[in-house]
C-alpha positions as CSV (number, residue, x, y, z in Angstrom):
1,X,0.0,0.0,0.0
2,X,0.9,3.5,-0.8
3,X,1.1,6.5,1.3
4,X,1.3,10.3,0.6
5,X,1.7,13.3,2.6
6,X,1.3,16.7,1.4
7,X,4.2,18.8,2.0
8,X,4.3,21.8,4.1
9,X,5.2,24.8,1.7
10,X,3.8,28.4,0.8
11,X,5.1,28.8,-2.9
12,X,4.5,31.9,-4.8
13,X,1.6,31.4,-7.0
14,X,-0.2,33.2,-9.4
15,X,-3.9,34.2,-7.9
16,X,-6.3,35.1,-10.9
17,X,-8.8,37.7,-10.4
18,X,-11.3,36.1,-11.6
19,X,-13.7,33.5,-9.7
20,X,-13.8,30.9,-11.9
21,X,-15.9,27.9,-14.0
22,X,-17.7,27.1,-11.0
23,X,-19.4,30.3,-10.8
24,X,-20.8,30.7,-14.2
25,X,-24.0,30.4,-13.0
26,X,-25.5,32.5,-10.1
27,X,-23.5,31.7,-7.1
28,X,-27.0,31.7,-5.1
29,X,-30.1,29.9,-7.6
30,X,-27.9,26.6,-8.0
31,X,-27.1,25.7,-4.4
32,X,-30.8,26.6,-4.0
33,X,-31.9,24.2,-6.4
34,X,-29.7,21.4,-4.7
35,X,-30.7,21.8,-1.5
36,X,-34.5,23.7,-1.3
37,X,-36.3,21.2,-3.8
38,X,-39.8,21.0,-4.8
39,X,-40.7,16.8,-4.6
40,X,-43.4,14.9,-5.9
41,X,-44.4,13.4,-2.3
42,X,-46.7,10.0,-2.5
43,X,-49.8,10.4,-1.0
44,X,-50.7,8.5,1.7
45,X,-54.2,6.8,2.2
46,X,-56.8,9.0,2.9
47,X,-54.9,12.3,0.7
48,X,-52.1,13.0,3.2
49,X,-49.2,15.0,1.8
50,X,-47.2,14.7,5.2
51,X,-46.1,10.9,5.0
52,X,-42.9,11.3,3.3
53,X,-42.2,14.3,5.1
54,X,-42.9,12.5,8.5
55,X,-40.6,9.8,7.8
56,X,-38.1,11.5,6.5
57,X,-38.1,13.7,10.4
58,X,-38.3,10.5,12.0
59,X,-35.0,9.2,10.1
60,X,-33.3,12.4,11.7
61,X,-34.6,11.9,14.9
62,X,-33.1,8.5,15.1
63,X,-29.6,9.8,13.7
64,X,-29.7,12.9,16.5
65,X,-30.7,10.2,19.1
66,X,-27.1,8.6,18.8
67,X,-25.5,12.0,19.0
68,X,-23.4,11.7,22.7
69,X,-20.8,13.6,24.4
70,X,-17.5,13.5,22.8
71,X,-14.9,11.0,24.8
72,X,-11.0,11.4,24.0
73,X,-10.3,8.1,21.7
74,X,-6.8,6.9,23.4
75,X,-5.4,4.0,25.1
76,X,-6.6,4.7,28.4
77,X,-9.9,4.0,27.0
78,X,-9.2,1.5,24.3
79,X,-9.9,4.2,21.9
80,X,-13.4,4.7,22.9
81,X,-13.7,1.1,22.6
82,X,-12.9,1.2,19.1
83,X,-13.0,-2.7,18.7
84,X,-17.0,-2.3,18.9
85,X,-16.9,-1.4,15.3
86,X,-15.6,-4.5,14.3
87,X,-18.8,-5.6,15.3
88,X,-20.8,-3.4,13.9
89,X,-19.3,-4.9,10.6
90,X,-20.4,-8.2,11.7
91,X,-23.5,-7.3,12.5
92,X,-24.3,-5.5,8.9
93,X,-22.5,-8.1,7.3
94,X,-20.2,-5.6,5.9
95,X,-16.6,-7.4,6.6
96,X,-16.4,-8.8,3.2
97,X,-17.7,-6.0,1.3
98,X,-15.2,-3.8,2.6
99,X,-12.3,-6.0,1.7
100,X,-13.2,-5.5,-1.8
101,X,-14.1,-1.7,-2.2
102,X,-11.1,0.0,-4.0
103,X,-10.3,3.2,-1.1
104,X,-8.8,6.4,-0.9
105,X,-7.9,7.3,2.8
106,X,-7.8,10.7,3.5
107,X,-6.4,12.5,7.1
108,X,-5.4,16.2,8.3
109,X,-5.9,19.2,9.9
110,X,-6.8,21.3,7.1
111,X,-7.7,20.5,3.3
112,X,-8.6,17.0,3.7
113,X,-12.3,17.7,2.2
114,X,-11.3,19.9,-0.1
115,X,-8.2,17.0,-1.3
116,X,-11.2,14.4,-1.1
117,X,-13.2,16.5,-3.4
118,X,-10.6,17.0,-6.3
119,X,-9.9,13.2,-5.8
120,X,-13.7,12.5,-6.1
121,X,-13.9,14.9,-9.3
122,X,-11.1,13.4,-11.1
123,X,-11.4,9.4,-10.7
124,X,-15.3,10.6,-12.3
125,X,-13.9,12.3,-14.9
126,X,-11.4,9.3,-15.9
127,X,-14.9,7.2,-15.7
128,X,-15.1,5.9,-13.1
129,X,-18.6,5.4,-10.5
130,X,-17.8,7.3,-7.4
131,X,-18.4,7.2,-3.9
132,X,-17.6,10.1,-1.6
133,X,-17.7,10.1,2.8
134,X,-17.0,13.8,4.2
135,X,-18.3,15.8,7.1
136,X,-19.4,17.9,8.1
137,X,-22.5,18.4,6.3
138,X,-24.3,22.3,5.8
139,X,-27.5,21.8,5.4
140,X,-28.6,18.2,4.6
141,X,-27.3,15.1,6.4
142,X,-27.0,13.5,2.7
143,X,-24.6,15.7,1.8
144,X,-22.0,13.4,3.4
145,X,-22.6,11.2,0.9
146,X,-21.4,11.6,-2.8
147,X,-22.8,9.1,-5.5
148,X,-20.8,9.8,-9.1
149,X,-20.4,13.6,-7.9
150,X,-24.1,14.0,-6.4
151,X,-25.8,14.0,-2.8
152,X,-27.5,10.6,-2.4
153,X,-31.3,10.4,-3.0
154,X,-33.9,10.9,0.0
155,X,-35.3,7.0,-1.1
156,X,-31.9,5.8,-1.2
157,X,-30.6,7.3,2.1
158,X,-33.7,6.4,3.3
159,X,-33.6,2.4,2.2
160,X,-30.1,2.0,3.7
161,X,-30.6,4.2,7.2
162,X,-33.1,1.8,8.0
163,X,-31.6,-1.6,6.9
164,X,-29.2,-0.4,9.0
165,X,-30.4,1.4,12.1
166,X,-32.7,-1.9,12.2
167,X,-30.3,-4.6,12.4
168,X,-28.1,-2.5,15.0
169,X,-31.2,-2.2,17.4
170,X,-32.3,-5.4,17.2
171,X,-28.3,-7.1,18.0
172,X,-26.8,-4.0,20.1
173,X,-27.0,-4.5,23.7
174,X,-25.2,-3.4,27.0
175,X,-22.2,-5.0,26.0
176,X,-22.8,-3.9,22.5
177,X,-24.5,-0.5,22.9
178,X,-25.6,1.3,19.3
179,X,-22.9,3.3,17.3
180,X,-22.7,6.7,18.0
181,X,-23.2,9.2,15.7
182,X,-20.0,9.1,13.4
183,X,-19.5,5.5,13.8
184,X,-23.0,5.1,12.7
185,X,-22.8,7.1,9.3
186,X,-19.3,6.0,8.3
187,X,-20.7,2.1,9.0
188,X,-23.9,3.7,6.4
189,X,-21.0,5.0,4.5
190,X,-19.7,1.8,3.8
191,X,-23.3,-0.3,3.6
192,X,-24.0,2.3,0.7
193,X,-20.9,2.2,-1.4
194,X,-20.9,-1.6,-1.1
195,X,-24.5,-1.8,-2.3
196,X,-24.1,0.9,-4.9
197,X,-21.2,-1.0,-6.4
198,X,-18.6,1.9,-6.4
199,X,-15.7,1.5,-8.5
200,X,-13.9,3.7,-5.8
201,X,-14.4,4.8,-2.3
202,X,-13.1,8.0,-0.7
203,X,-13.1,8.5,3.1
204,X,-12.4,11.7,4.5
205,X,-11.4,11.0,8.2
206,X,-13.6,12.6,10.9
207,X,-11.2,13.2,13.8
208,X,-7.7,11.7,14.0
209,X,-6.7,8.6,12.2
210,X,-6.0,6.0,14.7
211,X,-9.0,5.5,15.7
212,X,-11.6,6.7,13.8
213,X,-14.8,4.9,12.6
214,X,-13.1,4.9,9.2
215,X,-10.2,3.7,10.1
216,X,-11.8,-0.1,10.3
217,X,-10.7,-0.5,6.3
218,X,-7.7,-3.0,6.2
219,X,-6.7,-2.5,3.2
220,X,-7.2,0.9,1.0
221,X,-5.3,1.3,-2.3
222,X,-3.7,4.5,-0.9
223,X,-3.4,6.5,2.1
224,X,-3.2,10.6,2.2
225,X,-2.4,13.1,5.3
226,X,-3.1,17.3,4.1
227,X,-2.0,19.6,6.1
228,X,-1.1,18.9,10.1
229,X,-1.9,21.9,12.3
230,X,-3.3,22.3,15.9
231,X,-6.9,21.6,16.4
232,X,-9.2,18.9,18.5
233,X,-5.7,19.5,21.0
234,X,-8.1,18.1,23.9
235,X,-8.4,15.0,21.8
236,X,-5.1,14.5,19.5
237,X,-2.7,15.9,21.9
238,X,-0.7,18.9,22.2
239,X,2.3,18.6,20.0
240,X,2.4,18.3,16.1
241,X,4.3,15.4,16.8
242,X,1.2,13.7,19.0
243,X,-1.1,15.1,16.8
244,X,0.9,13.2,13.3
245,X,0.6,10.3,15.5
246,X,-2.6,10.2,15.5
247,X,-3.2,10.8,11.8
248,X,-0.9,8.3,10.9
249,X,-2.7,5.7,12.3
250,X,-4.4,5.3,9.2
251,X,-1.2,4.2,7.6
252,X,-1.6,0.5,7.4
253,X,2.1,1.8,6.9
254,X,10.0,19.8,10.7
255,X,9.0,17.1,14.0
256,X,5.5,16.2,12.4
257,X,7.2,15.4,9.0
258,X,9.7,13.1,11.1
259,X,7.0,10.9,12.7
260,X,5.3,10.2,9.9
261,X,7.8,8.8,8.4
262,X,9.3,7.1,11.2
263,X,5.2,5.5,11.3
264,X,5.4,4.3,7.8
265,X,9.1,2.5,8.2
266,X,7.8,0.6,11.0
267,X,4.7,-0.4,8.8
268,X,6.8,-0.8,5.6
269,X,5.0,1.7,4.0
270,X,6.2,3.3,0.9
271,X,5.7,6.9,1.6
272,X,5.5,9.9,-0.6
273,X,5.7,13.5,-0.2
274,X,3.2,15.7,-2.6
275,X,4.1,18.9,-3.8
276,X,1.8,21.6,-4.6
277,X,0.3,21.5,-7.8
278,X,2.2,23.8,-10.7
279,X,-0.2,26.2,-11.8
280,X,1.1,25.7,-15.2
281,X,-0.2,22.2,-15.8
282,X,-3.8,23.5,-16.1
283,X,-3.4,24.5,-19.3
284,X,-4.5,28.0,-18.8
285,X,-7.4,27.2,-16.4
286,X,-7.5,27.6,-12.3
287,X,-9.1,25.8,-9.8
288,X,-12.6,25.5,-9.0
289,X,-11.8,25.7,-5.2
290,X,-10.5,29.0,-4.7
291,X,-7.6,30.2,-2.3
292,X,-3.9,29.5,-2.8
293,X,-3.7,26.8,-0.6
294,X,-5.8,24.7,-2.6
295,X,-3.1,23.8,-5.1
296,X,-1.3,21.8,-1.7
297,X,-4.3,20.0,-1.5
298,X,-4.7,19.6,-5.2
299,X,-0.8,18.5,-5.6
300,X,-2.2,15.6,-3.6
301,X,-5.4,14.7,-4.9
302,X,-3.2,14.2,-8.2
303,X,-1.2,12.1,-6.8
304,X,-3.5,9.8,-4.9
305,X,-5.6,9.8,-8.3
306,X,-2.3,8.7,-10.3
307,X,-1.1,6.3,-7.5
308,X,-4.9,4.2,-7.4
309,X,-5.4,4.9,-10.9
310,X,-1.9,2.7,-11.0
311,X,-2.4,0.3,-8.3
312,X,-5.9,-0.5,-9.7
313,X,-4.3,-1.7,-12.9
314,X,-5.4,1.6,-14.6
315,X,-2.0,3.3,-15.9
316,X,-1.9,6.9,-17.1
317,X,-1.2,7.4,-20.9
318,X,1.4,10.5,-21.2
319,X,1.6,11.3,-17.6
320,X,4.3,13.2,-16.6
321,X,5.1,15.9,-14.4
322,X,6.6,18.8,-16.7
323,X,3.7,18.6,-19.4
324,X,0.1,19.4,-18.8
325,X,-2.1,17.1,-16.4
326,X,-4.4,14.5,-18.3
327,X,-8.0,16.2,-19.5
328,X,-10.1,14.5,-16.9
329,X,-7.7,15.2,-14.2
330,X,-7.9,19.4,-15.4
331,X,-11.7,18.6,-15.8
332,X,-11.9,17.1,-12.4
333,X,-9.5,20.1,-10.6
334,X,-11.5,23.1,-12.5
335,X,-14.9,21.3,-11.9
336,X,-15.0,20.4,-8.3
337,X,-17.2,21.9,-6.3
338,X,-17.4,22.3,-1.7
339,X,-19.5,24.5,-0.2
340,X,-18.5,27.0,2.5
341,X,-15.3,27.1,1.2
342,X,-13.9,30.5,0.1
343,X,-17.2,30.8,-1.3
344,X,-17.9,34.5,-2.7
345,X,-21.8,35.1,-2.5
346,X,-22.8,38.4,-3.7
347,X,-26.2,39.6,-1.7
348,X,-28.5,38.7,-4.6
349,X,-31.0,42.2,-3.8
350,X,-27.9,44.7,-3.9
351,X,-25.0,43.0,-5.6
352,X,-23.0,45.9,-6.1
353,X,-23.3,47.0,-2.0
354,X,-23.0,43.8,-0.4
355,X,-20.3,40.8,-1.2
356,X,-20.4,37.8,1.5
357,X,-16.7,36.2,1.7
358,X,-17.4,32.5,3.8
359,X,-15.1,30.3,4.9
360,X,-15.5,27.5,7.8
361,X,-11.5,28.1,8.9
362,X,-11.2,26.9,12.8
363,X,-7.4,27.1,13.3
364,X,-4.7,29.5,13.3
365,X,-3.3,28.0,10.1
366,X,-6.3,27.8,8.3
367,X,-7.3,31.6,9.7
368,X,-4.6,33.0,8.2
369,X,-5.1,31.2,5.0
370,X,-8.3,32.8,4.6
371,X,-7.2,35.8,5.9
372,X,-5.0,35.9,2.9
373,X,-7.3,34.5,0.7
374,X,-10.0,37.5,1.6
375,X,-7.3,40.0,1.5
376,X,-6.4,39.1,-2.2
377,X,-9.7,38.8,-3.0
378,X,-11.3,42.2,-1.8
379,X,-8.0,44.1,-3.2
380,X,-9.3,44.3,-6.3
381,X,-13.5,43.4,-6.8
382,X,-12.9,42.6,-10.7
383,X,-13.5,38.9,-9.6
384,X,-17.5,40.3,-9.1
385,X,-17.6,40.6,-13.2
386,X,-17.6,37.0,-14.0
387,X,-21.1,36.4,-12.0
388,X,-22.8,36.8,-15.1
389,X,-26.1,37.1,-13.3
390,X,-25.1,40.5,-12.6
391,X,-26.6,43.7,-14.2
392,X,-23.8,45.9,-16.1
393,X,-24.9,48.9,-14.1
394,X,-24.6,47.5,-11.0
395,X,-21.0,47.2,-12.1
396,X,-20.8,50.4,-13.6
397,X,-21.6,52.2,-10.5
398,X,-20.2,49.3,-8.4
399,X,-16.3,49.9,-9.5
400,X,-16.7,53.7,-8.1
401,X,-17.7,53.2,-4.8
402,X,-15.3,53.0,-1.9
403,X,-15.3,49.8,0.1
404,X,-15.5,48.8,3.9
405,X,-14.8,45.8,5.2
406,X,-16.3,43.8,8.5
407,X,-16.1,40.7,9.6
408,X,-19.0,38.3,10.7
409,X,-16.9,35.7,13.5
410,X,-18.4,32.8,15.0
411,X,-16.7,30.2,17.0
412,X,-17.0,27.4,19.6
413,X,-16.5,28.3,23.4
414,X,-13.3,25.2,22.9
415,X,-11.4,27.5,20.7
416,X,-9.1,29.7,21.7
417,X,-9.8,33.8,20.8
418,X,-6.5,34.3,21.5
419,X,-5.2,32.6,19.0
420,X,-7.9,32.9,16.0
421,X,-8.4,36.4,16.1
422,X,-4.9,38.3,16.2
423,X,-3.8,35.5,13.3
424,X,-6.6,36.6,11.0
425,X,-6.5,39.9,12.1
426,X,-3.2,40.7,11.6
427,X,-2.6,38.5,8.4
428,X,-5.1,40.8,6.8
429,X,-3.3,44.0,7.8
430,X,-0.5,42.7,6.3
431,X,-2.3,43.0,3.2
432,X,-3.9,46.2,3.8
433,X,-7.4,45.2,4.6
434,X,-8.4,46.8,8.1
435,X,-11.5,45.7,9.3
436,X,-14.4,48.8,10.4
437,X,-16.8,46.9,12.3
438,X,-16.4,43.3,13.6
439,X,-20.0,41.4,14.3
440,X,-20.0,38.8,16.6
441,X,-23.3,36.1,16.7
442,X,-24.3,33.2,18.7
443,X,-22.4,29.7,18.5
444,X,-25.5,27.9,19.0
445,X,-27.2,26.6,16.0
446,X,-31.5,27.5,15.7
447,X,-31.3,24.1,13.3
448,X,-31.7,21.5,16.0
449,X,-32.3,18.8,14.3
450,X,-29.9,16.7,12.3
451,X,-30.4,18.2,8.6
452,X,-33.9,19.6,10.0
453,X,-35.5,21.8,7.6
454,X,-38.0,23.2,9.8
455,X,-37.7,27.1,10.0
456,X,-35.3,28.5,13.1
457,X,-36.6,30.4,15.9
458,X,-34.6,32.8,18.0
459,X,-34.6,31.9,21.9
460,X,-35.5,34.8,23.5
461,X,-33.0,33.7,26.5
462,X,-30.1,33.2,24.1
463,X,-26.6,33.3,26.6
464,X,-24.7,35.9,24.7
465,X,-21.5,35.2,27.5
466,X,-19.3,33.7,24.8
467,X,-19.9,36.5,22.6
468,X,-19.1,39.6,25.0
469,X,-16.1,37.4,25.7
470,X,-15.2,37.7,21.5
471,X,-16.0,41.3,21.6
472,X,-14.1,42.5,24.7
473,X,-11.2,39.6,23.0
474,X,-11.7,42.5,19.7
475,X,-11.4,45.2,21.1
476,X,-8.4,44.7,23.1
477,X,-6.9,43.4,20.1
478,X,-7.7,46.7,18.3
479,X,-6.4,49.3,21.1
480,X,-3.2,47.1,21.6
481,X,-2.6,47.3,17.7
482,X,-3.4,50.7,17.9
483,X,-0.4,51.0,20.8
484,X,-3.5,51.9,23.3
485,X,-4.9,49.7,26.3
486,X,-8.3,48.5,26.6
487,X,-8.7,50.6,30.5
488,X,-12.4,50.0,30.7
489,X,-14.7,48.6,28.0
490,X,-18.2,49.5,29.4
491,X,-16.7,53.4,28.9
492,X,-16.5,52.5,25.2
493,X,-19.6,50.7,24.8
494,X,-23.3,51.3,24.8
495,X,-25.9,48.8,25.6
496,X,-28.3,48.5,22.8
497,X,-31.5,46.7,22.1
498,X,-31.3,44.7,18.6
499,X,-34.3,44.1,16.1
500,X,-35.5,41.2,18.1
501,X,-35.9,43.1,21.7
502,X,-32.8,42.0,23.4
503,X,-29.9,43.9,24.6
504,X,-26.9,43.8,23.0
505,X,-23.2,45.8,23.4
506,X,-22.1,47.8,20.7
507,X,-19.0,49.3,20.9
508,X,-16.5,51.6,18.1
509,X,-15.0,48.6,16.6
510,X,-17.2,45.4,17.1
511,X,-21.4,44.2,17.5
512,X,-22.8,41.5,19.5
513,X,-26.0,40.6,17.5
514,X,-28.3,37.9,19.3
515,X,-29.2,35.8,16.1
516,X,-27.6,35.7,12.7
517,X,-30.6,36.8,10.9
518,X,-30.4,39.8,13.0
519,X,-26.5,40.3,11.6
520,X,-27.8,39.6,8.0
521,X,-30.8,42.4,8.8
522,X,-28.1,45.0,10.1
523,X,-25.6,44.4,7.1
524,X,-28.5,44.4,4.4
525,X,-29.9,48.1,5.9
526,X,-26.6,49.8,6.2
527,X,-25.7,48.5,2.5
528,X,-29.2,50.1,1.7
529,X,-28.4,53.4,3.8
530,X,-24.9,53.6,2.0
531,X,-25.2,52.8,-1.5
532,X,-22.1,54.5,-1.9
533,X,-19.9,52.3,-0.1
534,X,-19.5,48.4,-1.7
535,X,-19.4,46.5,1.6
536,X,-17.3,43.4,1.9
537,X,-17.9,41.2,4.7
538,X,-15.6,38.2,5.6
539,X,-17.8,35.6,7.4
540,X,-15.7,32.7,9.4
541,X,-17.7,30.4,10.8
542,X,-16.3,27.7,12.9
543,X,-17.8,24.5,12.6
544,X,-21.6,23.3,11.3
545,X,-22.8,27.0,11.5
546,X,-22.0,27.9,8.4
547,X,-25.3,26.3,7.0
548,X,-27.2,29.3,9.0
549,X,-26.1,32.1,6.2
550,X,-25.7,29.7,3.6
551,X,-29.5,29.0,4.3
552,X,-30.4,32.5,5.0
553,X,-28.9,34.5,1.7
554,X,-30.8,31.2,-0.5
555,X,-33.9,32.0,1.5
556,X,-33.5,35.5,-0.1
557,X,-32.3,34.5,-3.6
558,X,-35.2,32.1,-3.8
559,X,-37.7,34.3,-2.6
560,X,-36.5,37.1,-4.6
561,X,-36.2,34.6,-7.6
562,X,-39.7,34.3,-7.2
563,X,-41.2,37.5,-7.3
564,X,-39.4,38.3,-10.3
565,X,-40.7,35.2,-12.1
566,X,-43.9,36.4,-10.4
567,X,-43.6,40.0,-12.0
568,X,-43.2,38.9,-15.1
569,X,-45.8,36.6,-15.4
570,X,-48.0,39.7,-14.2
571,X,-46.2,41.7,-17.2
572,X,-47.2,39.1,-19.8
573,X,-50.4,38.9,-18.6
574,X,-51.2,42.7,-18.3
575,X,-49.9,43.1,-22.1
576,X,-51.9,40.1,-23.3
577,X,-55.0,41.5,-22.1
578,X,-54.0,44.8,-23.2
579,X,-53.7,43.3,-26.8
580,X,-56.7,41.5,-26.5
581,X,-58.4,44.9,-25.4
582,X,-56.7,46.6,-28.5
583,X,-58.1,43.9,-30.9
């Protein structure tokens, strides 16, 4: 079995201005379609529209039933019992099929979804049937699994949650208790990709290596690590060196450099280092996954692709690394598409006032890549010209206008302020972006529900501790790099009452807003107040909440969408009975 490991460098490459293939289309009406879709629901006896819909709930509510308090997977614990899963397998009757699935193997601290998704897109364009396990999901639970490029069916994911959640109630036990959460949708994961008849499997790692649920594989063609950096420290350790340990204990095979390869000579694993991808073997085109650190994680991508495309008795006809890169393999890296990542979503009502920059970074490494990535971006707004969707006026007027930048921040109370903040902070200054307002919103998603689509509602008694903490965390971090102190906060800050009633602190350089939808509502009226201003505003969400904009600005787009079909029809329809009138 092969191994490779993406190696850690920051070379000087060429960033286009422009956004790209992937955002030919409206950024905004083509997630909508993907995720908001209108169904032909069965009836039920008697007329009822709600059957499909009902079961559909209940399948989340048995998935969030298995969600339990994360436990540190080590040896003091056996690895959270780890050997259950071996079990579970026996249980499903998924040993054997397992053995035979054809797997990528992909760990890291950063880039390990976006490397599984260039893998994904490539193996499909060489012609191959796909199957694709990453988390987390935005908005849909199904998004975790990837069928030749696409979200599995609601019938299918339906069919095998229940063949499986069945046969694990009816053997599980005390001594056997159910899977939890991630253990029970990699063991799905598998059942689906079995069934389905995959010609490849690729497995994004959830947490760690060593033992994670989809680390149970024996055998997988070839093994990747992106990126190491330091995150989950509570659970991997607190070195780079504990925390490669970990990650190489998928290898069935600087410090953290060192012990992975230490790892794969024990394990007599043949272990390769992947270099960033040369811009030049694109043949003129970029990627479809913007920011510069995407070509480390599509350096490797190519070369687990070449590596199972080889071991699978698949060889490469005129490979080689000076020339260009086969056709499917530029097809796959310009094509690929991930959500919430460097994702550049104009606000579909004022495009030319309002530009939403998201990323889901969570670590100091990964803040100051897309603090960089933002910076480059917002330097020069030509990139807004290829959303086609856009009227030339808005342009027109949009190219004059001065522009303000503010951030939208959201983390976990388990990250560190201290360490997110001044690294994105300061890596933009670098660059010449200063920030004028920072906005800080709750970390507790109004989605409660595993994929829930049911509207959110704001809790009135929403603990907004965590977010005074981010703010007063912002503020000192502005006086300091100012060369001031923060003396006393409350003398800079006023206690204000938001749209929904509740009292927030708003200070000179930063918001505390009690619900996003409150943020969204305060950005969308000040773009309206200043139409002379083009406001950019660089959302970092840490974790699942980036599905609450995401879901939001479609909410808009769609409704907006709408009323302009709406309008329209109302146009024809007024002139045809005008004509009619006339005749």
């Amino acid at each position: 079995m092969w191994f490779l490991a993406l190696k850690f460098l920051n070379p000087p490459i060429p960033i286009s201005s422009s956004l790209g293939r992937h955002f030919s289309t409206p950024p905004l009406i083509s997630p909508i379609l993907s995720s908001i879709q209108i169904k032909n629901i069965p009836m039920a006896k008697g007329g009822s529209m709600e059957s499909a819909a009902d079961r559909y709930q209940s399948t989340l509510d048995a998935l969030s039933s298995l969600i339990t308090k994360k436990t540190r997977a080590d040896k003091s614990n056996k690895g959270d019992r780890y050997d259950l899963l071996f079990d579970y397998l026996k249980i499903l009757e998924l040993d054997e099929a397992i053995s035979q699935l054809k797997i990528i193997h992909v760990a890291g601290t950063k880039g390990k979804g976006s490397t599984c998704t260039f893998a994904e897109s490539i193996l499909r364009n060489c012609g191959f049937r796909t199957g694709l396990f990453t988390s987390p999901h935005l908005i849909d639970v199904r998004e975790r699994f990837r069928l030749d490029g696409l979200e599995i069916s609601e019938e299918k994911f339906l069919e095998y949650f229940w063949w499986c959640y069945e046969r694990l109630k009816e053997k599980t036990n005390d001594d056997v208790p159910m899977p939890t959460y991630f253990r029970f949708l990699a063991l799905l994961a598998f059942k689906i990709f079995a069934a389905e008849q995959v010609d490849v499997a690729i497995l994004e790692v959830g947490l760690g290596g060593r033992f994670d649920a989809t680390n149970v594989v024996e055998k997988p063609i070839v093994c990747g690590i992106s990126s190491l950096g330091y995150d989950h420290m509570e659970i991997l350790g607190n070195t780079l060196g504990e925390i490669a340990g970990e990650k190489a204990g998928i290898f069935k095979p600087d410090e953290a450099m060192h012990v992975l390869e230490e790892k794969a000579s024990k394990l007599n694993v043949n272990l390769q280092v992947a270099h960033p991808l040369d811009v030049n073997l694109l043949n003129g085109l970029k990627l479809a996954l913007e920011g510069e650190h995407q070509y480390l994680n599509a350096g490797l991508a190519v070369a687990l692709c070449s590596t199972w495309l080889q071991r699978t008795g698949h060889p490469i006809i005129n490979f080689n690394q000076t020339g260009p890169l086969p056709e499917p393999f530029i097809k796959g890296l310009t094509t690929a598409s991930l959500q919430g990542r460097a994702q550049i979503v104009p606000d579909i009502e004022s495009p030319g006032n309002l530009v939403f920059y998201l990323d889901g970074a969570h670590s100091p490494e990964s803040m100051e890549a897309c603090a960089r990535w933002f910076s480059l971006y917002t330097r020069d707004d030509n990139h807004l010209s290829n959303l086609n969707y856009q009227p030339q006026q808005h342009m027109d007027e949009g190219s004059k206008k001065d522009t303000a930048q503010i951030l939208l921040f959201n983390c976990m109370s388990v990250r560190d302020p201290q360490l997110l903040l001044p690294r994105l902070m300061r890596t933009c200054a670098s660059h010449g972006v200063c920030f004028k307002k920072a906005l800080f919103v709750p970390n507790i998603s109004v989605y409660h529900k595993v994929g829930s689509q049911a509207l959110p509602t704001v809790d009135p008694q929403v603990d907004l501790s965590w977010q005074f903490a981010l703010q007063r965390a912002w503020e000192s971090l502005m006086q300091s790099d100012k060369g001031g102190e923060l003396s006393n906060m409350d003398q800079a800050c006023e206690e204000v009452k938001d749209d929904t009633g509740m009292s927030v602190m708003s200070c000179k350089n930063s918001s505390v807003f009690s619900s996003l939808p409150s943020a969204i509502k305060w950005l969308r009226d000040t773009a309206q107040k200043d139409r002379f201003v083009r406001f950019q505003v660089m959302v970092v969400f840490c974790g699942l909440y980036l599905l609450e904009i995401i879901l939001l600005l479609q909410i808009f787009a769609c409704l907006l969408y709408i009323t302009r079909i709406l309008e329209r029809v109302g146009l024809c329809m007024n002139r045809a009975i005008e004509w009619l009138l006339f005749l």
